[in-house]
N, CA, C and O atoms as a printed pandas DataFrame, in Angstrom:
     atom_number atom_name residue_name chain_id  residue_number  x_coord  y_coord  z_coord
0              1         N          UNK        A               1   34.669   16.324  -14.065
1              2        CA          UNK        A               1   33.471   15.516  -14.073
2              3         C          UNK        A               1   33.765   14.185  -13.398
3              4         O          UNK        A               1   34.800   13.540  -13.568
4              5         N          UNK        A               2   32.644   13.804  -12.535
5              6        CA          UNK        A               2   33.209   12.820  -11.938
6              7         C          UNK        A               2   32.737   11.823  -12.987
7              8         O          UNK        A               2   31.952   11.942  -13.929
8              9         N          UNK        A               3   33.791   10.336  -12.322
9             10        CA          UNK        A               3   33.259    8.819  -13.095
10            11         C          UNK        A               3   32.182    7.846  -12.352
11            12         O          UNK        A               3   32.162    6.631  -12.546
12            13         N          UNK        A               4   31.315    8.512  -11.501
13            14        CA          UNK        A               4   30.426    7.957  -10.533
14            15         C          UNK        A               4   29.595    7.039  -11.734
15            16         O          UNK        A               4   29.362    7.600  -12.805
16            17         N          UNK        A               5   29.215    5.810  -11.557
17            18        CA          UNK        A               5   28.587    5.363  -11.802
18            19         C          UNK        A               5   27.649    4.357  -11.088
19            20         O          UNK        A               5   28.108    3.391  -10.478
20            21         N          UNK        A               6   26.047    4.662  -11.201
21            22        CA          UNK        A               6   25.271    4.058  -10.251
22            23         C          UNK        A               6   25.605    2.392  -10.430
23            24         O          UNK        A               6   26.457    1.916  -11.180
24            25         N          UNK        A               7   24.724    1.680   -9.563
25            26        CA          UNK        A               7   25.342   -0.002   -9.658
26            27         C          UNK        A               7   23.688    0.025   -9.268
27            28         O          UNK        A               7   23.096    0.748   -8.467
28            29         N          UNK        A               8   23.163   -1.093  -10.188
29            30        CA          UNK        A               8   21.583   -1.462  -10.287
30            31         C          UNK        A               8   21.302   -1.631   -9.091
31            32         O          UNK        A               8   22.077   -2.179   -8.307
32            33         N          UNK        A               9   19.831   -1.062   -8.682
33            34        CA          UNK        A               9   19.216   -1.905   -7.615
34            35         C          UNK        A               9   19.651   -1.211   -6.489
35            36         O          UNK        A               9   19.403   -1.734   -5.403
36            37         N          UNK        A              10   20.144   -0.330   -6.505
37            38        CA          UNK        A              10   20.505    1.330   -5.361
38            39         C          UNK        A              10   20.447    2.567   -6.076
39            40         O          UNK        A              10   20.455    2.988   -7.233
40            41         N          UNK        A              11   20.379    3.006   -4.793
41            42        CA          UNK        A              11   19.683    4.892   -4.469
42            43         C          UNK        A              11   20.348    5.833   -3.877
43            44         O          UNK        A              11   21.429    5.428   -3.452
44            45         N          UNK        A              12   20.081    7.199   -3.631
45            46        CA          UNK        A              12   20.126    8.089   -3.052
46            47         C          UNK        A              12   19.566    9.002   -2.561
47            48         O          UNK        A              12   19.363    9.963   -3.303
48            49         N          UNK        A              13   19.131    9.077   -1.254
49            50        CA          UNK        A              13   18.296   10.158   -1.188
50            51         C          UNK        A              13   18.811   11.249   -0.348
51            52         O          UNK        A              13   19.617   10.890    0.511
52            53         N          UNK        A              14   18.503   12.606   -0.408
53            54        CA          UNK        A              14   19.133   13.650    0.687
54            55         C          UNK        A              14   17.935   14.522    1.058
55            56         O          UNK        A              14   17.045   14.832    0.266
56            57         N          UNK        A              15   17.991   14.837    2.160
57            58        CA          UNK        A              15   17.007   16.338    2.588
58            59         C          UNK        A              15   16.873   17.207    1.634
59            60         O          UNK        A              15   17.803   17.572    0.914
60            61         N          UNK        A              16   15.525   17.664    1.544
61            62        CA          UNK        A              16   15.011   18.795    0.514
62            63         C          UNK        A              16   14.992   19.984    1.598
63            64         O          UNK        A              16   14.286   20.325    2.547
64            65         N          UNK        A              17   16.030   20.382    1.010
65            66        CA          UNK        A              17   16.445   21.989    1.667
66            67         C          UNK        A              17   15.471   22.671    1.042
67            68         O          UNK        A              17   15.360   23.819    1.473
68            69         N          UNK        A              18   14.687   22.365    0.138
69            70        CA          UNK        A              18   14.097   23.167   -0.994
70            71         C          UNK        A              18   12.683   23.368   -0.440
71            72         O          UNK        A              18   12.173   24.468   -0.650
72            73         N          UNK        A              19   11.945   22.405    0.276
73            74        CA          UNK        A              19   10.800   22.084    0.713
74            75         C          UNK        A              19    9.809   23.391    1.170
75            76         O          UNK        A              19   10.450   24.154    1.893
76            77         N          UNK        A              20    8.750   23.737    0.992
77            78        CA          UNK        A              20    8.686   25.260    1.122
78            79         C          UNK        A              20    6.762   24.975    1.436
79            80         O          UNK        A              20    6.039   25.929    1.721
80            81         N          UNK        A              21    6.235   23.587    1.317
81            82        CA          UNK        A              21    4.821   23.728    1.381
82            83         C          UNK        A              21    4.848   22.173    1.745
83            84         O          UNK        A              21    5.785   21.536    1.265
84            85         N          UNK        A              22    3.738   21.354    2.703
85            86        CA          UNK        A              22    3.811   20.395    3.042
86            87         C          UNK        A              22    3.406   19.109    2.066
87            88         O          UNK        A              22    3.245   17.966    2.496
88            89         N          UNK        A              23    3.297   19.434    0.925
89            90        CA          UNK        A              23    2.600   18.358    0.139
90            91         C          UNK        A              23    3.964   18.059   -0.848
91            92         O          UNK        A              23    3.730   17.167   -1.664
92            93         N          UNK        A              24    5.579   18.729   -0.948
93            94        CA          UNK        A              24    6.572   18.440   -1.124
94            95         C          UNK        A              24    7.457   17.627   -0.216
95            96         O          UNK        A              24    7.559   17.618    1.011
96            97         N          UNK        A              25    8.080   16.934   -1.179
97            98        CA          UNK        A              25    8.917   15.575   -0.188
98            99         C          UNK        A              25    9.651   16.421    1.089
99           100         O          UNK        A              25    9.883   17.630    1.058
100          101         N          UNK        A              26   10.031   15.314    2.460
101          102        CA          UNK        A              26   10.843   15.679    2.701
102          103         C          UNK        A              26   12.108   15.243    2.210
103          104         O          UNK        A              26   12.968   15.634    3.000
104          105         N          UNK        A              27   12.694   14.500    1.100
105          106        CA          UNK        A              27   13.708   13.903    1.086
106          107         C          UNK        A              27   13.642   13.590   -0.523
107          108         O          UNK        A              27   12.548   13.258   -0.979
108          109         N          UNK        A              28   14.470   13.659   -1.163
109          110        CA          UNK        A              28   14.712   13.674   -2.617
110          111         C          UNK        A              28   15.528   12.855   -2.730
111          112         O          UNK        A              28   16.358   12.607   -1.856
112          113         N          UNK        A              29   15.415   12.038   -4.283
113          114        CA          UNK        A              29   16.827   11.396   -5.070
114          115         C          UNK        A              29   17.003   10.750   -5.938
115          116         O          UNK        A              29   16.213   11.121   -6.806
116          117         N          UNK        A              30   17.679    9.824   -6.347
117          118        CA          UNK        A              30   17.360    8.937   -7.920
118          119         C          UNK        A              30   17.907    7.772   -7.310
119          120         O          UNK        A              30   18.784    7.814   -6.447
120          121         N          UNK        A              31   17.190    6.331   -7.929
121          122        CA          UNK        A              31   17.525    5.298   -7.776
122          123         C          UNK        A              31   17.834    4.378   -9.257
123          124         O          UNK        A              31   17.232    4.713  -10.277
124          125         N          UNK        A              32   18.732    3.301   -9.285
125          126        CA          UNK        A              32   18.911    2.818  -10.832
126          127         C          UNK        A              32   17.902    1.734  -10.529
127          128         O          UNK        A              32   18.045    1.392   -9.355
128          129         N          UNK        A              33   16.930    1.057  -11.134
129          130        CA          UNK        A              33   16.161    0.063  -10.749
130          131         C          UNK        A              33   15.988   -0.788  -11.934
131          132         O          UNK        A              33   15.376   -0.239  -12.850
132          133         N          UNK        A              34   16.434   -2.183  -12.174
133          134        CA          UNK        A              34   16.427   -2.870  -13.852
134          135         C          UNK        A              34   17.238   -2.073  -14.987
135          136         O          UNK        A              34   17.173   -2.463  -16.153
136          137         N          UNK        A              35   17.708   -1.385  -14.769
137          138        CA          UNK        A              35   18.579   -0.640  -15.884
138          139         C          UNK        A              35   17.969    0.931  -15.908
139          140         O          UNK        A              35   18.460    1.853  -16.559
140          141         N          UNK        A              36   16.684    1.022  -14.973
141          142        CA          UNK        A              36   15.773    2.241  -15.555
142          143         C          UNK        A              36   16.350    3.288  -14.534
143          144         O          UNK        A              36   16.829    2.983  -13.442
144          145         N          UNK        A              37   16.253    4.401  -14.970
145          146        CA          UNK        A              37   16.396    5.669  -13.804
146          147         C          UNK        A              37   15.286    6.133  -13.224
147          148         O          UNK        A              37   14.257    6.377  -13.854
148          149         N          UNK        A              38   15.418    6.277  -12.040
149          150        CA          UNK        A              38   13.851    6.926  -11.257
150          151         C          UNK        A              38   14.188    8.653  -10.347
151          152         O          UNK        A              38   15.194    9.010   -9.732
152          153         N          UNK        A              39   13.459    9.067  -10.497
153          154        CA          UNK        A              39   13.569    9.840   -9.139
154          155         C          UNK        A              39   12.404    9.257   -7.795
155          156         O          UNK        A              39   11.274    8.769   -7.807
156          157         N          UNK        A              40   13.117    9.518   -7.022
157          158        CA          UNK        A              40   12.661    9.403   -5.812
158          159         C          UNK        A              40   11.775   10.214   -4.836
159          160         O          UNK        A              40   12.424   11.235   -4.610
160          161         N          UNK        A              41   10.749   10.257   -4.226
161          162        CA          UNK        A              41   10.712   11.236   -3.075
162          163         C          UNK        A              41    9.954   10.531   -1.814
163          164         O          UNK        A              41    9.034    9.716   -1.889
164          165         N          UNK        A              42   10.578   11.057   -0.620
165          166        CA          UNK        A              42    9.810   10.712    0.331
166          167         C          UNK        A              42    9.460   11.158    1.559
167          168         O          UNK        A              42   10.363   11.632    2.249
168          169         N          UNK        A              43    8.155   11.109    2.076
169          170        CA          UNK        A              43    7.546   12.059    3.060
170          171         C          UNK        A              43    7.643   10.972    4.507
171          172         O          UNK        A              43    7.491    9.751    4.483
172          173         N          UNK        A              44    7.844   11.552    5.329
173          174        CA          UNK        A              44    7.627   11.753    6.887
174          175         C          UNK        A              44    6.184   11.350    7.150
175          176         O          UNK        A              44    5.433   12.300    7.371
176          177         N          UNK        A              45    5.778   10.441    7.167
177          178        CA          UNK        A              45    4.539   10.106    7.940
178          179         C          UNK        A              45    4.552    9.650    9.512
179          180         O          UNK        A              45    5.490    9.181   10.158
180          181         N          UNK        A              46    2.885   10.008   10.018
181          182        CA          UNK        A              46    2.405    9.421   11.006
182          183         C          UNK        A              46    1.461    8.626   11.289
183          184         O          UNK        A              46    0.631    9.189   12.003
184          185         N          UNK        A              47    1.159    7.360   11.007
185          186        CA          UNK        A              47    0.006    6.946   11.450
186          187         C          UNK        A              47   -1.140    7.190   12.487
187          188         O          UNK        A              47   -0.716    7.529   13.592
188          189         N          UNK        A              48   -2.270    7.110   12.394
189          190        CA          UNK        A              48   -3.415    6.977   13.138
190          191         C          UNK        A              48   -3.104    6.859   14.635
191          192         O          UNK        A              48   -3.327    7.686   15.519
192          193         N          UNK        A              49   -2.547    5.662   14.719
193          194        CA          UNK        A              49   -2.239    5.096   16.005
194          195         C          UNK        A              49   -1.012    5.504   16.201
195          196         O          UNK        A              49   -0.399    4.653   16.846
196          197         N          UNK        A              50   -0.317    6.493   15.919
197          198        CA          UNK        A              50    0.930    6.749   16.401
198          199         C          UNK        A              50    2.813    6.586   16.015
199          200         O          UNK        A              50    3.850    7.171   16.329
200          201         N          UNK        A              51    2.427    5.502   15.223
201          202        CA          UNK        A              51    3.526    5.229   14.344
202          203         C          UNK        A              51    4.388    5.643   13.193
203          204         O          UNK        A              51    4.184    5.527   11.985
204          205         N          UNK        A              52    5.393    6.149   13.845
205          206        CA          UNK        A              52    6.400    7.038   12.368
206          207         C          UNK        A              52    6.539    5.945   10.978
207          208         O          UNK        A              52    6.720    4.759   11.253
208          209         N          UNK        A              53    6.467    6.292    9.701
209          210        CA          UNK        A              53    6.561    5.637    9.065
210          211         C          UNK        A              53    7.207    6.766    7.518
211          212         O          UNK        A              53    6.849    7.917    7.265
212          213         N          UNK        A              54    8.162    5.945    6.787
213          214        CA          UNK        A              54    7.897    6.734    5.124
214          215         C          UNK        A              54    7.418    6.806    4.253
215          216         O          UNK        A              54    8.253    6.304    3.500
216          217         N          UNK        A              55    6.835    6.997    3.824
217          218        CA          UNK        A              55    5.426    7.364    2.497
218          219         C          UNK        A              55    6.857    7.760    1.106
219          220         O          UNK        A              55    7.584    8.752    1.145
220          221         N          UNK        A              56    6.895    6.733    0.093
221          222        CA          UNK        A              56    7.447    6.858   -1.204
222          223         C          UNK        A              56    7.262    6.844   -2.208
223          224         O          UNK        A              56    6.455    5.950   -2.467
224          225         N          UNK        A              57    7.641    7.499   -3.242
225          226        CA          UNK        A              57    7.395    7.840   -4.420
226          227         C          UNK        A              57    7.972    7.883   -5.642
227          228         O          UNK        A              57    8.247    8.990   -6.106
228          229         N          UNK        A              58    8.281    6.621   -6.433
229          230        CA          UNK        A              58    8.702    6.441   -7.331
230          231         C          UNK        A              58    8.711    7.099   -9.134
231          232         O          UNK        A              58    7.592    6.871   -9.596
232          233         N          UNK        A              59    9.364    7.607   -9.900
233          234        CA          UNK        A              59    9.301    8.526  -11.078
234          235         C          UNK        A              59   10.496    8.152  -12.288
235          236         O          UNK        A              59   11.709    8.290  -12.442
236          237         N          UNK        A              60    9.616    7.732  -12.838
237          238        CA          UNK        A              60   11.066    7.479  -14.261
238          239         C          UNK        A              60   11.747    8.725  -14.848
239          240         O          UNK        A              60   11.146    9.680  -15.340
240          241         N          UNK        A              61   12.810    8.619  -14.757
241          242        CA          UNK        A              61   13.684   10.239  -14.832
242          243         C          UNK        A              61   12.948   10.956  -16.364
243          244         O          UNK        A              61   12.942   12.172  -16.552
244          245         N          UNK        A              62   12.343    9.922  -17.386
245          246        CA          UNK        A              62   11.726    9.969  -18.463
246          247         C          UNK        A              62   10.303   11.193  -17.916
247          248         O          UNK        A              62   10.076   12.377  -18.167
248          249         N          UNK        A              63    9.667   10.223  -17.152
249          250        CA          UNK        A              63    8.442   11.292  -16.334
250          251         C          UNK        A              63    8.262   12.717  -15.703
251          252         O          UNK        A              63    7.411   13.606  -15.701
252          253         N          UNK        A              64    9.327   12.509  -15.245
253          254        CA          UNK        A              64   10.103   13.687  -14.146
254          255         C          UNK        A              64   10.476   15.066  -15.278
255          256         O          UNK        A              64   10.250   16.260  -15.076
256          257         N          UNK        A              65   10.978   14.557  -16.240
257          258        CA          UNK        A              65   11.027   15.282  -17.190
258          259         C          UNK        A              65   10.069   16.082  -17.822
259          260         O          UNK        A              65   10.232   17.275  -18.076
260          261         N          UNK        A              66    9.204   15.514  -18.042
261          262        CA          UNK        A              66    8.220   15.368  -18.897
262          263         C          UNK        A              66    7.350   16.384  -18.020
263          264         O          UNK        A              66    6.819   17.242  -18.725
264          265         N          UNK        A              67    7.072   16.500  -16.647
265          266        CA          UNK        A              67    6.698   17.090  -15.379
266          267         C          UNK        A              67    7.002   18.383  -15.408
267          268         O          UNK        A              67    6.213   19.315  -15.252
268          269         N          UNK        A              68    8.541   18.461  -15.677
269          270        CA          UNK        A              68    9.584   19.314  -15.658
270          271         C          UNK        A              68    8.955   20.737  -16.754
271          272         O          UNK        A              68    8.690   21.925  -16.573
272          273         N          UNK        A              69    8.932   19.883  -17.787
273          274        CA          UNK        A              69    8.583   20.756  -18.947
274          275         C          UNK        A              69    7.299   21.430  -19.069
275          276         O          UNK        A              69    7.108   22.428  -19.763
276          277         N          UNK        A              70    6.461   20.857  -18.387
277          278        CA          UNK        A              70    4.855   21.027  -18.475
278          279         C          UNK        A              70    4.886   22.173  -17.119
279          280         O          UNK        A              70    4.225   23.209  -17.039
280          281         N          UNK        A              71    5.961   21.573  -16.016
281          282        CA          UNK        A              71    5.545   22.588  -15.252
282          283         C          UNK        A              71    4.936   22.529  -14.086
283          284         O          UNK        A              71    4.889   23.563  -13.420
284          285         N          UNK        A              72    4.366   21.376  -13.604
285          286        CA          UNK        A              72    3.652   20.556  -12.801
286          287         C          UNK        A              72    4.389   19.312  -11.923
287          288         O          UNK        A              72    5.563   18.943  -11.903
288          289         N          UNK        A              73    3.401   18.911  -11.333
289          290        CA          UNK        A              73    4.409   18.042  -10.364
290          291         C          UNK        A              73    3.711   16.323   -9.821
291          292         O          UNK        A              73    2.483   16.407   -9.863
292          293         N          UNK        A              74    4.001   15.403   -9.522
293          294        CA          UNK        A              74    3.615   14.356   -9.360
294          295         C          UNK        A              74    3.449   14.371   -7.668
295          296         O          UNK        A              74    3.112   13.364   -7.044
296          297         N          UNK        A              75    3.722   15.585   -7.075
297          298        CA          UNK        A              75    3.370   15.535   -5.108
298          299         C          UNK        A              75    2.594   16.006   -5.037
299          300         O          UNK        A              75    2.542   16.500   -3.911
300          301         N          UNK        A              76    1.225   16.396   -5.978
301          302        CA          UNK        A              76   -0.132   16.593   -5.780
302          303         C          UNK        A              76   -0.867   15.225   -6.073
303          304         O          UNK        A              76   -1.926   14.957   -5.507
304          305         N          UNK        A              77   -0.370   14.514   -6.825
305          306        CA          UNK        A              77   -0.951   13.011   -7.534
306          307         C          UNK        A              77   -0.408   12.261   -6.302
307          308         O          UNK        A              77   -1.219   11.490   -5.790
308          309         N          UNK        A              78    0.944   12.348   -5.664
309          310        CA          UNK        A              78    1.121   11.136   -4.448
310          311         C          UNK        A              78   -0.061   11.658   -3.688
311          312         O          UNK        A              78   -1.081   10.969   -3.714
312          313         N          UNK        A              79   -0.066   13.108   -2.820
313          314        CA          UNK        A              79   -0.571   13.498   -2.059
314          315         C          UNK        A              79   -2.105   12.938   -1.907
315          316         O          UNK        A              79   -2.588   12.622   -0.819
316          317         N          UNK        A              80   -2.856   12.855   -3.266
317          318        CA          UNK        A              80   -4.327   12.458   -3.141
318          319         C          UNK        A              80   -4.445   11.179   -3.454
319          320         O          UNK        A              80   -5.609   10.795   -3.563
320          321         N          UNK        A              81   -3.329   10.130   -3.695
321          322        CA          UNK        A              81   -3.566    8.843   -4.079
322          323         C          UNK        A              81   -3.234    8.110   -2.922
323          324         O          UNK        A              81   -3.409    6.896   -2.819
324          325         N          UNK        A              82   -2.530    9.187   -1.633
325          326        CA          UNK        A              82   -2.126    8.072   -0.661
326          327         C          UNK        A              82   -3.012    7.668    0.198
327          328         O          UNK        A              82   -3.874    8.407    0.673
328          329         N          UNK        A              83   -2.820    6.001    0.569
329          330        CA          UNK        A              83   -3.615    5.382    1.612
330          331         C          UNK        A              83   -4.120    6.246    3.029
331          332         O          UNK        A              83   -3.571    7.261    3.457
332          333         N          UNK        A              84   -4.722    5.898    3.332
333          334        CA          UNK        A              84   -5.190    5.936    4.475
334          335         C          UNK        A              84   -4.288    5.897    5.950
335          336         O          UNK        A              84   -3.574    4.895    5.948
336          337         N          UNK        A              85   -4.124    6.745    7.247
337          338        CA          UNK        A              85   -3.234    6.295    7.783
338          339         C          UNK        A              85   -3.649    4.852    8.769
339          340         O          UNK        A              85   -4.507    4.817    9.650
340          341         N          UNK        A              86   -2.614    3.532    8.242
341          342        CA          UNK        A              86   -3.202    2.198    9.012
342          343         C          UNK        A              86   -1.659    2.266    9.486
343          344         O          UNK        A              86   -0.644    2.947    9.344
344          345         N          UNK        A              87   -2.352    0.634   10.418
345          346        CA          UNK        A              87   -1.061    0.008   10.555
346          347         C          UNK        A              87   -0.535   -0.524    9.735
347          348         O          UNK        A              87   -1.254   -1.225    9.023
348          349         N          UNK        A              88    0.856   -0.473    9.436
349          350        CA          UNK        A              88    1.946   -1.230    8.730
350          351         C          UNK        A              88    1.957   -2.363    8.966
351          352         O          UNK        A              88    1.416   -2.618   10.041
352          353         N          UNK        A              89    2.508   -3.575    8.201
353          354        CA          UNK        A              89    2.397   -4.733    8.320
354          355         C          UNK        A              89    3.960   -5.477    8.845
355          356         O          UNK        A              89    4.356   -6.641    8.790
356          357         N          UNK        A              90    4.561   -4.270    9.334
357          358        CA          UNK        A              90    5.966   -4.546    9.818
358          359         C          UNK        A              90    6.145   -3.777   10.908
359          360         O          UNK        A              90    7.217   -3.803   11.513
């Protein structure tokens, strides 16, 4: 077993080999944020006008769980809650 231990305020994310329908991340992972655990996910966007951008998705490992058990998933809830494609402000 390893002794990895996260350090607050960083992440990880890797390719979802798993990905099988477009409304799943491309990219998975957990971040430590204030002491809390999250999972991560994040999609590949394109803007309107042309611009690559990442679309993210934050989950308390508490939630994710909770998801887990029920069976269901929070990339139908990003999917219909996300903005509009604009310009970025960067």
């Amino acid at each position: 077993m390893s002794d990895f231990q996260r350090n607050d305020m960083t992440g990880t994310i890797f390719i979802n080999d798993y990905k099988s329908t477009e409304n799943q991340p491309d990219m998975k992972g957990d971040a430590l944020i204030d002491g809390v655990e999250y999972k991560v996910a994040v999609w590949h966007k394109t803007s309107a006008n042309g611009k690559e951008y990442q679309s993210m998705s934050f989950q308390t490992l508490e939630e994710a769980e909770k998801y887990k058990k029920e069976g269901t998933s929070n990339e139908k809830t990003h999917q219909s809650n996300k903005p509009k494609d604009q310009d970025l402000p960067f």
